[in-house]
mmCIF entry with sequence, helices, sheets and N, C-alpha, C, O atoms, coordinates in Angstrom:
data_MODEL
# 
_entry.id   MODEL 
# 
_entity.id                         1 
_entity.type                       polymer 
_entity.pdbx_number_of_molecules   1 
# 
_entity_poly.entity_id                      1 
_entity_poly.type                           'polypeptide(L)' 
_entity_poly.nstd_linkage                   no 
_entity_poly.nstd_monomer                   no 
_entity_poly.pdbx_seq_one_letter_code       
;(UNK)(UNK)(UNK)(UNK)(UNK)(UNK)(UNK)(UNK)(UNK)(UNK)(UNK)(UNK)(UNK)(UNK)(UNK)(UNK)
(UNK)(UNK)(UNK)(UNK)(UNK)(UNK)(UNK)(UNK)(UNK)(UNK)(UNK)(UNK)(UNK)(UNK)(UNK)(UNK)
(UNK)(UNK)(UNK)(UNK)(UNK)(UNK)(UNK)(UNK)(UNK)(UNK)
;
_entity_poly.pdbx_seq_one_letter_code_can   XXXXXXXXXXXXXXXXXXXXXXXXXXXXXXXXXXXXXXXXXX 
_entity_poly.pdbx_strand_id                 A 
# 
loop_
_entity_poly_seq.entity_id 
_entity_poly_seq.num 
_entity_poly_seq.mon_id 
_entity_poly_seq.hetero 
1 1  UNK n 
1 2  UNK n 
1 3  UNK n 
1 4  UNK n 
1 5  UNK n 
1 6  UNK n 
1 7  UNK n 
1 8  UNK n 
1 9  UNK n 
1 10 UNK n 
1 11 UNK n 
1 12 UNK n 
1 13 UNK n 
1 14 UNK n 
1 15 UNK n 
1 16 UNK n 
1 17 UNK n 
1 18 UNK n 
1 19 UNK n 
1 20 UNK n 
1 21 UNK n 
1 22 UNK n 
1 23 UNK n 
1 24 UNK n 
1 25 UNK n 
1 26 UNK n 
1 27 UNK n 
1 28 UNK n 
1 29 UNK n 
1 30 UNK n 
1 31 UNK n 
1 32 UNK n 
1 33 UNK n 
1 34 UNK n 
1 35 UNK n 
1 36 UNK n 
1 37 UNK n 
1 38 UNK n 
1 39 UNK n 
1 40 UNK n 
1 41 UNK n 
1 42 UNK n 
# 
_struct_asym.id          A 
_struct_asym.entity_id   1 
# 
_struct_conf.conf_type_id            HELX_P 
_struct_conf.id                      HELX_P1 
_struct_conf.pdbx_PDB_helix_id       AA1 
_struct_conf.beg_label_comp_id       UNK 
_struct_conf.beg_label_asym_id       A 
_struct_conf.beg_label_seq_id        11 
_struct_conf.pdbx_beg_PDB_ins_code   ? 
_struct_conf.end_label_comp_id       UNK 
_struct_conf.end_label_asym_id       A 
_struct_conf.end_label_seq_id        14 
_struct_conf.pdbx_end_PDB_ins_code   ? 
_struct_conf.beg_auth_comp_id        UNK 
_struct_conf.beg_auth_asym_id        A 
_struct_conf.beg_auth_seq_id         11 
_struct_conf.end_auth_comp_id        UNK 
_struct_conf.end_auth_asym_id        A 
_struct_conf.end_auth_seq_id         14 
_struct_conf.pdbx_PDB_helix_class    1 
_struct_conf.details                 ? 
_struct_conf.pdbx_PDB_helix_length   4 
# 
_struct_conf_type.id          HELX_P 
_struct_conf_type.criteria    ? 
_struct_conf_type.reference   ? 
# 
_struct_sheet.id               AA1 
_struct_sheet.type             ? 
_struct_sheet.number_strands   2 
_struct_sheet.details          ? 
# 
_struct_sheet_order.sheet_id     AA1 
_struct_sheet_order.range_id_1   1 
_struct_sheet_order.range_id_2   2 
_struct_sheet_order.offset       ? 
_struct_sheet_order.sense        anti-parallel 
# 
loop_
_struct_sheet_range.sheet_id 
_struct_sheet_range.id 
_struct_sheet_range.beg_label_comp_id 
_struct_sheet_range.beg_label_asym_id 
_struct_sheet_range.beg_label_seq_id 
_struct_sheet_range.pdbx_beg_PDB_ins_code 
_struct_sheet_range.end_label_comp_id 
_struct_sheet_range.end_label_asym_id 
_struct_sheet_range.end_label_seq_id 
_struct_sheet_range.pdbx_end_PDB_ins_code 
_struct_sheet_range.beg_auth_comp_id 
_struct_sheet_range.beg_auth_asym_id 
_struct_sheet_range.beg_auth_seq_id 
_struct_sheet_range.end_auth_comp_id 
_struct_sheet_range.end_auth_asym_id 
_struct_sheet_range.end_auth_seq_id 
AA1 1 UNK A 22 ? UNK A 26 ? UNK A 22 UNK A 26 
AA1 2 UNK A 32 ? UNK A 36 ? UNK A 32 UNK A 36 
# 
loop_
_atom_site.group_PDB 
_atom_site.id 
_atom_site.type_symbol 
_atom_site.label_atom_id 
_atom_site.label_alt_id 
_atom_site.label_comp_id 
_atom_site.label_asym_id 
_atom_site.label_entity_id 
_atom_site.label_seq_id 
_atom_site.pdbx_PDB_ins_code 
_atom_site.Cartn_x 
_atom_site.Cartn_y 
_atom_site.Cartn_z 
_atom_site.occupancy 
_atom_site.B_iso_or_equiv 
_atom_site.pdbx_formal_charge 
_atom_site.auth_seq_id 
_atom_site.auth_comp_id 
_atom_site.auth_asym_id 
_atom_site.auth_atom_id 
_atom_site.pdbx_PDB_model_num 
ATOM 1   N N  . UNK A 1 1  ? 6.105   16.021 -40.367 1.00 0.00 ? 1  UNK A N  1 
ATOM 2   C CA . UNK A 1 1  ? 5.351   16.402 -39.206 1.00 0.00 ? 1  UNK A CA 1 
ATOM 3   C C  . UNK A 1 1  ? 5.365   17.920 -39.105 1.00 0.00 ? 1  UNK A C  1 
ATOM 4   O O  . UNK A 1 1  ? 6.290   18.595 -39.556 1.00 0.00 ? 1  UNK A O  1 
ATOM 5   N N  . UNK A 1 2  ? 4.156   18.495 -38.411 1.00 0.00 ? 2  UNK A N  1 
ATOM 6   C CA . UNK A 1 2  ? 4.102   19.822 -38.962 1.00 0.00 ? 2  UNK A CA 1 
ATOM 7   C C  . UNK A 1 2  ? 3.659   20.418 -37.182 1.00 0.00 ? 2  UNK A C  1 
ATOM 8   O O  . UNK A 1 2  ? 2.810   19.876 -36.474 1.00 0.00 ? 2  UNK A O  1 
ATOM 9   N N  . UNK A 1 3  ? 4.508   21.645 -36.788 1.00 0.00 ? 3  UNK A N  1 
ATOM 10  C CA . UNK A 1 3  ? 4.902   21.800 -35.715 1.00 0.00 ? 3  UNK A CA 1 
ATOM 11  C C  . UNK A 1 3  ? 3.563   22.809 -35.453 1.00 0.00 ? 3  UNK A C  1 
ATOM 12  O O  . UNK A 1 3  ? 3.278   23.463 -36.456 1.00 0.00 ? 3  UNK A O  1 
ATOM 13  N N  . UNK A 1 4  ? 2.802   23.018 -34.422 1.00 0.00 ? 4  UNK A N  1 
ATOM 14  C CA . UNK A 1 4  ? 1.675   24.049 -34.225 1.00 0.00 ? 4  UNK A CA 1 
ATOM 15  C C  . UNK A 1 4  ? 1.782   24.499 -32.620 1.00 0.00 ? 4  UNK A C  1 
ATOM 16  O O  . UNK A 1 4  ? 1.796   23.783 -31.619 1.00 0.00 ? 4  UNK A O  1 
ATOM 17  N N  . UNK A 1 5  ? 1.846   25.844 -32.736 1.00 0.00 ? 5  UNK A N  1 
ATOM 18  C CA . UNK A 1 5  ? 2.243   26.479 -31.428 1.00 0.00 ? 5  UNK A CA 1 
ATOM 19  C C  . UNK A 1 5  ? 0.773   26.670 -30.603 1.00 0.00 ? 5  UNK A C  1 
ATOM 20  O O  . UNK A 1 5  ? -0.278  26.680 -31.244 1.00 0.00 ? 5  UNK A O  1 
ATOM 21  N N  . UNK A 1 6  ? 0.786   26.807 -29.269 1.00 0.00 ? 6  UNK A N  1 
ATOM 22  C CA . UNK A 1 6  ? -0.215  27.002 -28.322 1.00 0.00 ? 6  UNK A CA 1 
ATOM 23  C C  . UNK A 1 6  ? -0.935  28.068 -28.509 1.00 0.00 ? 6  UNK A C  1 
ATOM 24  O O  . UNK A 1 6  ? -2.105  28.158 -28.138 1.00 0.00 ? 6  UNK A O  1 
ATOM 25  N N  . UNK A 1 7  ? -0.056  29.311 -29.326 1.00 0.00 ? 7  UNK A N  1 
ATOM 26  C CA . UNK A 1 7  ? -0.519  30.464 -29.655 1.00 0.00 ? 7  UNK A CA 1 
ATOM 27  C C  . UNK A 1 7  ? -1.258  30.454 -30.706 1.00 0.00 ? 7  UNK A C  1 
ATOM 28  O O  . UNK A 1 7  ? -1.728  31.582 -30.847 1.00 0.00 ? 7  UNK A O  1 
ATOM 29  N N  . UNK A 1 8  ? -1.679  29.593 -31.702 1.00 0.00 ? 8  UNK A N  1 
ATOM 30  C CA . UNK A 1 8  ? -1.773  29.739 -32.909 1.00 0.00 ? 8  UNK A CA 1 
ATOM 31  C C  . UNK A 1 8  ? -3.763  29.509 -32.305 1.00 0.00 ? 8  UNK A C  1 
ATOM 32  O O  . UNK A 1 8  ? -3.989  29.093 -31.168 1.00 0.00 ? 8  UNK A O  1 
ATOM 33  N N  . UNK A 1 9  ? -4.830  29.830 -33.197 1.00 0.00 ? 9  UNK A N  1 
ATOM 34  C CA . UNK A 1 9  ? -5.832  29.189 -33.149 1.00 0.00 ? 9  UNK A CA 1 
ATOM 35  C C  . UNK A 1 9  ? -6.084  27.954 -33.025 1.00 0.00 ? 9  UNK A C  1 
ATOM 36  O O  . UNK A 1 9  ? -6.963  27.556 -32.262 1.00 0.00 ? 9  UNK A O  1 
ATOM 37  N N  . UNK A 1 10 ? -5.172  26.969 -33.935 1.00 0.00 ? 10 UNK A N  1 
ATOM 38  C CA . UNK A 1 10 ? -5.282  25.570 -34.359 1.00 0.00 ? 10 UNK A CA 1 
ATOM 39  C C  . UNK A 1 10 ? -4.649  25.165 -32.916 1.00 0.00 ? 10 UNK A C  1 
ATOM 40  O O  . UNK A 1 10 ? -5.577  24.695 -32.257 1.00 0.00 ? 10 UNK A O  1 
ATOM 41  N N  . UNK A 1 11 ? -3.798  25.158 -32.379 1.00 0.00 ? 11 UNK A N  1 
ATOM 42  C CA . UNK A 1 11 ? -3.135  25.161 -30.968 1.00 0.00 ? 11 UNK A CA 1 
ATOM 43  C C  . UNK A 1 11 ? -4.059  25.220 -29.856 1.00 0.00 ? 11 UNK A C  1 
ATOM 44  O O  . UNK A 1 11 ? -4.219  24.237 -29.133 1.00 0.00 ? 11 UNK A O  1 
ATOM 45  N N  . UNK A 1 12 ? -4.767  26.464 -29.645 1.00 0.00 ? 12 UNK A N  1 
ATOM 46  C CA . UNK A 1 12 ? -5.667  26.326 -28.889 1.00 0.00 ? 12 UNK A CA 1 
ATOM 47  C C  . UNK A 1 12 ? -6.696  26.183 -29.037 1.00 0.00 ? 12 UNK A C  1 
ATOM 48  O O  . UNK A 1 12 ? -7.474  26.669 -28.217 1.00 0.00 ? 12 UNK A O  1 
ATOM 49  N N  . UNK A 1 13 ? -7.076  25.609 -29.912 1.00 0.00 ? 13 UNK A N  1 
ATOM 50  C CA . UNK A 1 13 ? -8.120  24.560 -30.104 1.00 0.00 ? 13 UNK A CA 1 
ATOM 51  C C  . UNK A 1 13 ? -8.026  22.909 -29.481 1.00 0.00 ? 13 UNK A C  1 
ATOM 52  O O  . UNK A 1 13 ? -8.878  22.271 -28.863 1.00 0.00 ? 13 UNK A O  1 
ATOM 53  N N  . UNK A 1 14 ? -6.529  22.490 -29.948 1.00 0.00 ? 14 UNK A N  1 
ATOM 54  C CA . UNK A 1 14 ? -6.726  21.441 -29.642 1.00 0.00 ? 14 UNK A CA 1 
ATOM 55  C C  . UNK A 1 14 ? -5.861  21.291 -28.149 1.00 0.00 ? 14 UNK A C  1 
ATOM 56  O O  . UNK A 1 14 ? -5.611  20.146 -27.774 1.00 0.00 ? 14 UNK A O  1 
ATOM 57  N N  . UNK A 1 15 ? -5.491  22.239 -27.461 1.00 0.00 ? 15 UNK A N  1 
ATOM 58  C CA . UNK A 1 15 ? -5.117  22.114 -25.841 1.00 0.00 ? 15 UNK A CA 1 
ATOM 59  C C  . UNK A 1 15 ? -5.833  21.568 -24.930 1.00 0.00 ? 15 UNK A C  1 
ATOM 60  O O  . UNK A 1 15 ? -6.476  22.312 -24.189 1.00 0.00 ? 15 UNK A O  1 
ATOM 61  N N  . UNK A 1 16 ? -5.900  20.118 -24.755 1.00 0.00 ? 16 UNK A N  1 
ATOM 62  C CA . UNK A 1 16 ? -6.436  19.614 -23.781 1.00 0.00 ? 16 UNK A CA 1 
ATOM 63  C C  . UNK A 1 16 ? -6.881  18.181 -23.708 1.00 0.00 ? 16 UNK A C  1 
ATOM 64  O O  . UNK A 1 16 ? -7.373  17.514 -22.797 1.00 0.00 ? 16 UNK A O  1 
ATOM 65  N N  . UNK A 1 17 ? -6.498  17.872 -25.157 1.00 0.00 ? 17 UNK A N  1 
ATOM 66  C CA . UNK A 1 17 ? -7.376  16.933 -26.275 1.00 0.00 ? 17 UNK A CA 1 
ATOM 67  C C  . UNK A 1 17 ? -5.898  15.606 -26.147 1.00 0.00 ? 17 UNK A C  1 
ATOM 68  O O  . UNK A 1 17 ? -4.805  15.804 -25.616 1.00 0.00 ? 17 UNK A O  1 
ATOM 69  N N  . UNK A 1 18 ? -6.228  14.735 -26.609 1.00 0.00 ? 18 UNK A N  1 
ATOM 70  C CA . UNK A 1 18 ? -5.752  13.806 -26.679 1.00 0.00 ? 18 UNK A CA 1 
ATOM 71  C C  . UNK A 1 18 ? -5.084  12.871 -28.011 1.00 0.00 ? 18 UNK A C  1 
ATOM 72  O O  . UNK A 1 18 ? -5.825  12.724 -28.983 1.00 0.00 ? 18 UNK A O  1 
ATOM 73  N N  . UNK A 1 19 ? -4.037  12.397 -28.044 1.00 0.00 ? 19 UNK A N  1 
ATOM 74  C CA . UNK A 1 19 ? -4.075  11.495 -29.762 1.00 0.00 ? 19 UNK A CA 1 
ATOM 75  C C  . UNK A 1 19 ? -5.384  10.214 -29.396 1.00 0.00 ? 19 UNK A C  1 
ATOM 76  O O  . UNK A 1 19 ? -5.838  9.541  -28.470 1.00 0.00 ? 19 UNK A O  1 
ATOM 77  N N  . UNK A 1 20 ? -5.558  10.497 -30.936 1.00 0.00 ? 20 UNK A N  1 
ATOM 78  C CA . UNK A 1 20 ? -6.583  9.547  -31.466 1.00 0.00 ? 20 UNK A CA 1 
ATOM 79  C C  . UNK A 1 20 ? -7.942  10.422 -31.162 1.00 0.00 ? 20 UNK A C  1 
ATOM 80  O O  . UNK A 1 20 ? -9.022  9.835  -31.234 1.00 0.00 ? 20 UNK A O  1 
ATOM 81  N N  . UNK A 1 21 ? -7.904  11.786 -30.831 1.00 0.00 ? 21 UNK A N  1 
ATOM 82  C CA . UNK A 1 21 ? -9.420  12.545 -30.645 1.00 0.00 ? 21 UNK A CA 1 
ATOM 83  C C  . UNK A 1 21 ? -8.947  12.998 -31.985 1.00 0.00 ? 21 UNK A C  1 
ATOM 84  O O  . UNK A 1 21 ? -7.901  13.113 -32.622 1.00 0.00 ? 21 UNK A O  1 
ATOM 85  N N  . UNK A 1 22 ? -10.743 13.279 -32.145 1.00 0.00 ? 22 UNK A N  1 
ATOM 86  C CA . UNK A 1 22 ? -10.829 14.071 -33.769 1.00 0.00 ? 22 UNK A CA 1 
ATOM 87  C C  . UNK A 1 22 ? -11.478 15.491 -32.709 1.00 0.00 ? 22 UNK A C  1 
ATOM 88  O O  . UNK A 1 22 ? -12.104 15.476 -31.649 1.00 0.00 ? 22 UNK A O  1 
ATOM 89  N N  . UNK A 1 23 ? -10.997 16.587 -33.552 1.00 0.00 ? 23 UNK A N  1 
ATOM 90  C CA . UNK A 1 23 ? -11.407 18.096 -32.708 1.00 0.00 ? 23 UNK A CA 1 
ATOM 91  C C  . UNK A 1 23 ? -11.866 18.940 -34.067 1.00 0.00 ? 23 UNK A C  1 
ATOM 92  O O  . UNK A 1 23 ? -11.274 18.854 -35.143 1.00 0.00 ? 23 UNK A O  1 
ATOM 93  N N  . UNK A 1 24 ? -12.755 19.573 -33.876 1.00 0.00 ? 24 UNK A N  1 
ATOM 94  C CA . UNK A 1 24 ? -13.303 20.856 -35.054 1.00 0.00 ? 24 UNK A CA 1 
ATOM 95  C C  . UNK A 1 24 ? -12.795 21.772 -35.094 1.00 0.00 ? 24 UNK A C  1 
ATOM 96  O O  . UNK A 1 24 ? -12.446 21.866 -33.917 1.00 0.00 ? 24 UNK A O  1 
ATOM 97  N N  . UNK A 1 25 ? -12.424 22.642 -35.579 1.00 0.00 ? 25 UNK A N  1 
ATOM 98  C CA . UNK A 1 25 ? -11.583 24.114 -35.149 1.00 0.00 ? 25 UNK A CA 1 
ATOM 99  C C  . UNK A 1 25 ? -12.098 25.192 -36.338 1.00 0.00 ? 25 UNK A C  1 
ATOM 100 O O  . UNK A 1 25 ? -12.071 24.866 -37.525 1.00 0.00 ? 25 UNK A O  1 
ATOM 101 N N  . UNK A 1 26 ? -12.496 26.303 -35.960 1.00 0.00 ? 26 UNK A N  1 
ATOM 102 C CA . UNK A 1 26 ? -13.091 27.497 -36.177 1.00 0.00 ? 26 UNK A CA 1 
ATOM 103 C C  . UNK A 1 26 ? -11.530 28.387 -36.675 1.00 0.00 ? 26 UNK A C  1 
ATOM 104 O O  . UNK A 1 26 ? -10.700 28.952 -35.962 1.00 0.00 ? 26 UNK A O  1 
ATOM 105 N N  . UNK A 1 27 ? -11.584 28.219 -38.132 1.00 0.00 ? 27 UNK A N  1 
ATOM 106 C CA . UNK A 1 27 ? -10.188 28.959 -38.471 1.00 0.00 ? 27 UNK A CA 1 
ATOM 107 C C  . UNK A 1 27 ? -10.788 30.790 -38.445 1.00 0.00 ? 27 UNK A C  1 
ATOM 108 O O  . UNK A 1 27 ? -11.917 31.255 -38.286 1.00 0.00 ? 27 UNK A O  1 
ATOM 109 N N  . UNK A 1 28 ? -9.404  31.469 -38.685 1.00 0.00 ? 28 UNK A N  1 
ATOM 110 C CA . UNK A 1 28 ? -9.328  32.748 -38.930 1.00 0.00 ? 28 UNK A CA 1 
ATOM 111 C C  . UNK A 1 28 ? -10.755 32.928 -40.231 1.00 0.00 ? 28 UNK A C  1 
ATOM 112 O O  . UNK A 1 28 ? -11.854 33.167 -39.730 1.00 0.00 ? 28 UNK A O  1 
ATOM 113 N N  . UNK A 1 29 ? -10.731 32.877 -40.930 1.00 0.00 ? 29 UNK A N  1 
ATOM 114 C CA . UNK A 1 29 ? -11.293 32.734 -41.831 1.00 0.00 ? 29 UNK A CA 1 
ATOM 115 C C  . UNK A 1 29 ? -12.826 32.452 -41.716 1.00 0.00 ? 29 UNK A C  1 
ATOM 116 O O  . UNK A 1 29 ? -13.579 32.696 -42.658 1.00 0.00 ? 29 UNK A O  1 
ATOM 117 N N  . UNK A 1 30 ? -13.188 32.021 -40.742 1.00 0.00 ? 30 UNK A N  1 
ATOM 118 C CA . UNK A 1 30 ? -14.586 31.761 -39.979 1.00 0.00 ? 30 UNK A CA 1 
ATOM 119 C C  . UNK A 1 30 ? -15.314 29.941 -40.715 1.00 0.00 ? 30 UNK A C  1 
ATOM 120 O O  . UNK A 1 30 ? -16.373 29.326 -40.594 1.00 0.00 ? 30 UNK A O  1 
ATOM 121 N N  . UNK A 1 31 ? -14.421 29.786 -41.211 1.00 0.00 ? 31 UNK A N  1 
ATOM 122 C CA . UNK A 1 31 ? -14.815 28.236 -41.663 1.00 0.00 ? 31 UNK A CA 1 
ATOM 123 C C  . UNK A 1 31 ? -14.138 27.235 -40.596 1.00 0.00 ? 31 UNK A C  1 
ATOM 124 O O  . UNK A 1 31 ? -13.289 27.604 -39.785 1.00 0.00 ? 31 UNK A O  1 
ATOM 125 N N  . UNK A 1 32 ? -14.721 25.669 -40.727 1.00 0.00 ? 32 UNK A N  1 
ATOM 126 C CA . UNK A 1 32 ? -13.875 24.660 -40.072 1.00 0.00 ? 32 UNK A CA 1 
ATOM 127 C C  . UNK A 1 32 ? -13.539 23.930 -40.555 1.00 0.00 ? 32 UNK A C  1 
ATOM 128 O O  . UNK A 1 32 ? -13.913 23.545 -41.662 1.00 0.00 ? 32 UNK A O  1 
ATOM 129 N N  . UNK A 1 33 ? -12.335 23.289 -39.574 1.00 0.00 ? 33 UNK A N  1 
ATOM 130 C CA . UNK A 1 33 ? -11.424 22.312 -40.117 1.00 0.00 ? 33 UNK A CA 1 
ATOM 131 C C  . UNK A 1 33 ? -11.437 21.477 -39.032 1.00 0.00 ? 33 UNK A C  1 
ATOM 132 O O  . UNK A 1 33 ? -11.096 21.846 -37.909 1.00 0.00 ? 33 UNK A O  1 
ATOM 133 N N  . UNK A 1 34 ? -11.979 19.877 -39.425 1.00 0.00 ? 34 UNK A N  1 
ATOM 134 C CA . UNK A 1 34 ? -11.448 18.706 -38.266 1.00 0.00 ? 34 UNK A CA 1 
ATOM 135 C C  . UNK A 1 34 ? -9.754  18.159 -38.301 1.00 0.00 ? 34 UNK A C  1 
ATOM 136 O O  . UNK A 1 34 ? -9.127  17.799 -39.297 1.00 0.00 ? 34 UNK A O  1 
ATOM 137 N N  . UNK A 1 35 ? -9.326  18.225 -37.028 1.00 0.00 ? 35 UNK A N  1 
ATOM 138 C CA . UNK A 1 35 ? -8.154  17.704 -37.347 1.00 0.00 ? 35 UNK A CA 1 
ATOM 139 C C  . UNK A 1 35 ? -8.645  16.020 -36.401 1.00 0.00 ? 35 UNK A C  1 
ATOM 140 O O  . UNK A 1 35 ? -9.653  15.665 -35.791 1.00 0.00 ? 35 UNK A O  1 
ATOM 141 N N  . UNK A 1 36 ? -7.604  15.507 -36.654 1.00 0.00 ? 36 UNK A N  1 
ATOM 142 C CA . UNK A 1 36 ? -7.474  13.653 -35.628 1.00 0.00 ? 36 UNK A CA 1 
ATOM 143 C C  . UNK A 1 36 ? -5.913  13.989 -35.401 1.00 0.00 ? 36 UNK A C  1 
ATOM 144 O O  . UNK A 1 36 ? -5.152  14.434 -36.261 1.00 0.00 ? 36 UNK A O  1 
ATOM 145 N N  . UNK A 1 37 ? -5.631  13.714 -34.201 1.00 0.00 ? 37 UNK A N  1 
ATOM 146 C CA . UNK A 1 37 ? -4.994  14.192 -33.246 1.00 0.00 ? 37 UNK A CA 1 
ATOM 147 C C  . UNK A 1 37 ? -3.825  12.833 -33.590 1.00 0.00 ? 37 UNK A C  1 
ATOM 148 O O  . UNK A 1 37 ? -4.170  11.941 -32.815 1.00 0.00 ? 37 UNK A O  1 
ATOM 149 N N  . UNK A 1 38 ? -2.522  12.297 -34.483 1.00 0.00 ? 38 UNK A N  1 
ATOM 150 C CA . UNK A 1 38 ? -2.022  11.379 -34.539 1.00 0.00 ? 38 UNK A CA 1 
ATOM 151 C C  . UNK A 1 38 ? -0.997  10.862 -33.614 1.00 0.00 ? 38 UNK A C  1 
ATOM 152 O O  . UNK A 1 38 ? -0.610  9.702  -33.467 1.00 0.00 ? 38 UNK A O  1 
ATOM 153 N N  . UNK A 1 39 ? -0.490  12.371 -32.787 1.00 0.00 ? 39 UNK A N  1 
ATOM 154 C CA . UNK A 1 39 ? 0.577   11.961 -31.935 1.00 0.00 ? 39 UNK A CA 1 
ATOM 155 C C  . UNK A 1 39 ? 0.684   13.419 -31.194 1.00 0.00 ? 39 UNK A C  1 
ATOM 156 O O  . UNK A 1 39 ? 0.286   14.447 -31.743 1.00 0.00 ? 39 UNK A O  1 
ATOM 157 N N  . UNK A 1 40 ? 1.194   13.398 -30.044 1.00 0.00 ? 40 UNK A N  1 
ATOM 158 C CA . UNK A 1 40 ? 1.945   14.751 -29.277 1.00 0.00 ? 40 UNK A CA 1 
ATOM 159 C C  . UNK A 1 40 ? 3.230   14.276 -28.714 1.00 0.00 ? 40 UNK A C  1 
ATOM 160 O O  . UNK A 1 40 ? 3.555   13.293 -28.047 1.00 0.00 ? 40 UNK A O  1 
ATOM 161 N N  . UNK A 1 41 ? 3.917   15.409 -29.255 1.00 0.00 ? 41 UNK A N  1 
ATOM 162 C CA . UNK A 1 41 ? 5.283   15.834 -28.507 1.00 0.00 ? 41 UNK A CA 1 
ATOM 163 C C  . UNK A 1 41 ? 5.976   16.625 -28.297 1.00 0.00 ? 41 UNK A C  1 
ATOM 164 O O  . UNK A 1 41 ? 5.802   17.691 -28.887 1.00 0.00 ? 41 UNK A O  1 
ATOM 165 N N  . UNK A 1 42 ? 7.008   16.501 -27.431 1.00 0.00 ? 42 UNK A N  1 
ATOM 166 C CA . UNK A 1 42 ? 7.967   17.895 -26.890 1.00 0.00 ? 42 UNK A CA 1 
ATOM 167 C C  . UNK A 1 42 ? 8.720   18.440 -27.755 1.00 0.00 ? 42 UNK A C  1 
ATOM 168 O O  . UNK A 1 42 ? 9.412   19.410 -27.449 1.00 0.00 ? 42 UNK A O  1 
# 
């Protein structure tokens, strides 16, 4: 499992979102990446 901070782009991208949403995210790099959201935790 791979830990992603609020600060990061990928982070605030998906702040707000839910497991089991799929979200698009606009990397540094100016390309995208879908992630699917498998789980959140503390």
């Amino acid at each position: 499992m791979e830990t992603i901070t609020d600060e990061s782009p990928v982070g605030k991208a998906l702040i707000g979102h839910r497991a089991g949403e799929e979200v698009t995210v606009t990397v540094p790099n100016g390309s995208t990446v879908q992630y699917r959201i498998l789980e959140i935790s503390l």
